[in-house]
C-alpha positions as CSV (number, residue, x, y, z in Angstrom):
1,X,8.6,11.5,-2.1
2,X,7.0,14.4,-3.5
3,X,9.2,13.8,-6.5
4,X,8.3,10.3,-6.8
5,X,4.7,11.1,-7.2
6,X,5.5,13.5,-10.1
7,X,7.4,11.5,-11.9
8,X,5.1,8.4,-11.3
9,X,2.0,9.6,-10.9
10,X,0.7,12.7,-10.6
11,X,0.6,15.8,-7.7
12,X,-3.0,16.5,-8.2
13,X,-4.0,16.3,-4.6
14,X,-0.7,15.9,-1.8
15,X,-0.5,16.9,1.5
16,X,2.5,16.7,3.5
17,X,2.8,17.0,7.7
18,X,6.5,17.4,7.7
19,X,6.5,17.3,11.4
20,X,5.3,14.0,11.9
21,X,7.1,12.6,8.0
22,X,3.7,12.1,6.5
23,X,2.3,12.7,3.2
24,X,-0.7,11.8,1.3
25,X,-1.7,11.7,-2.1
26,X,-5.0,11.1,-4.1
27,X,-5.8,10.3,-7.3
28,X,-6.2,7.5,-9.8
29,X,-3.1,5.3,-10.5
30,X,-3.0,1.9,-11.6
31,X,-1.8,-1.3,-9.6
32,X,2.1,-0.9,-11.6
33,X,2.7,2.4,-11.4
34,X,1.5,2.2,-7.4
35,X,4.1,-0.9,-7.3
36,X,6.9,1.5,-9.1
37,X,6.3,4.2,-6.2
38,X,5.9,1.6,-3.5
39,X,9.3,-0.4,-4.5
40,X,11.2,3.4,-5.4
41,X,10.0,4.6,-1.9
42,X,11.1,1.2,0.0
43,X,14.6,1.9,-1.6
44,X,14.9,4.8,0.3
45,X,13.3,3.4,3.4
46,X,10.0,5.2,3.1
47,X,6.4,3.2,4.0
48,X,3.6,3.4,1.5
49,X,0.3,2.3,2.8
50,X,-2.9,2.1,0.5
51,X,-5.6,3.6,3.0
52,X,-8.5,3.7,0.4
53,X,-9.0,2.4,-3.2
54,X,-11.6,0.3,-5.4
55,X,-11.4,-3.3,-3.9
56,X,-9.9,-5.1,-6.7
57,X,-7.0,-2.4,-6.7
58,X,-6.5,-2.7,-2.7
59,X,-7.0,-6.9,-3.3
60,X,-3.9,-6.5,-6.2
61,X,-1.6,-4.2,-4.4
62,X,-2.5,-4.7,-0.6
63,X,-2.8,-2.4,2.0
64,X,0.3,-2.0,4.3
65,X,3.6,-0.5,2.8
66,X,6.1,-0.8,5.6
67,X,7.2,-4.7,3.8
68,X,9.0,-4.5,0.9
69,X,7.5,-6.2,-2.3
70,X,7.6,-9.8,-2.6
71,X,7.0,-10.1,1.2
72,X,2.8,-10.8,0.6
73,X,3.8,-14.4,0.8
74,X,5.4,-14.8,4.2
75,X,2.6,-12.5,5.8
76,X,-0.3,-14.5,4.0
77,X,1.4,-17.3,5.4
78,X,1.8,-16.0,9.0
79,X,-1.3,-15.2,9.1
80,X,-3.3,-18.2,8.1
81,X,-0.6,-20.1,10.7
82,X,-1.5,-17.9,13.5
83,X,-4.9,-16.3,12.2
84,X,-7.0,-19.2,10.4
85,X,-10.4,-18.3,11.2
86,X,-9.6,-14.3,9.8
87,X,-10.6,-13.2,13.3
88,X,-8.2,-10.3,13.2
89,X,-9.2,-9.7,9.6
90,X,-8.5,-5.7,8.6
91,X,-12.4,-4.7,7.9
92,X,-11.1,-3.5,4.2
93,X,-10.3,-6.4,3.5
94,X,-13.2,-8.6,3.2
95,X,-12.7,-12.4,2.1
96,X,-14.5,-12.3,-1.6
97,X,-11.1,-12.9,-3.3
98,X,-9.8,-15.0,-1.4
């Protein structure tokens, strides 16, 4: 992973709890080089969730990693199915773009 991030991003600011298989990064990145990582990472079975980031970059790119691109549609969909009211609504998330 930590190769990933070099090759894709940057290693500015990474810390990694090998014990428990975690790793964070920060920095700046745009929404297709975060969608390079994301879709490189899910090849190899790896989860990469957005925790913080400017609105209209967490809005383009979403927040959970464990799904595997392309899947934004059948959870959307779920959701509004079993969720219409955004009751369970992630507090990041907000409802302005919407």
């Amino acid at each position: 992973m930590i190769d990933l991030l070099a090759e894709h991003l940057d290693t500015g600011l990474v810390t990694a709890g090998p014990g428990h298989g975690m790793l964070r990064w920060s920095g700046e990145a745009t929404v297709d080089a975060l969608r390079t990582v994301r879709r490189l990472a899910a090849q190899r079975e790896i989860p990469l969730t957005l925790e913080r980031g400017p609105w209209p970059l967490r809005h383009a790119f979403g927040h959970f990693g464990a799904y595997r691109e392309g899947v934004a549609r059948l959870v959307a969909k779920l959701r509004s199915t079993f969720d219409p009211d955004p009751t369970f609504a992630v507090a990041l998330e907000g409802t302005e773009y919407e």
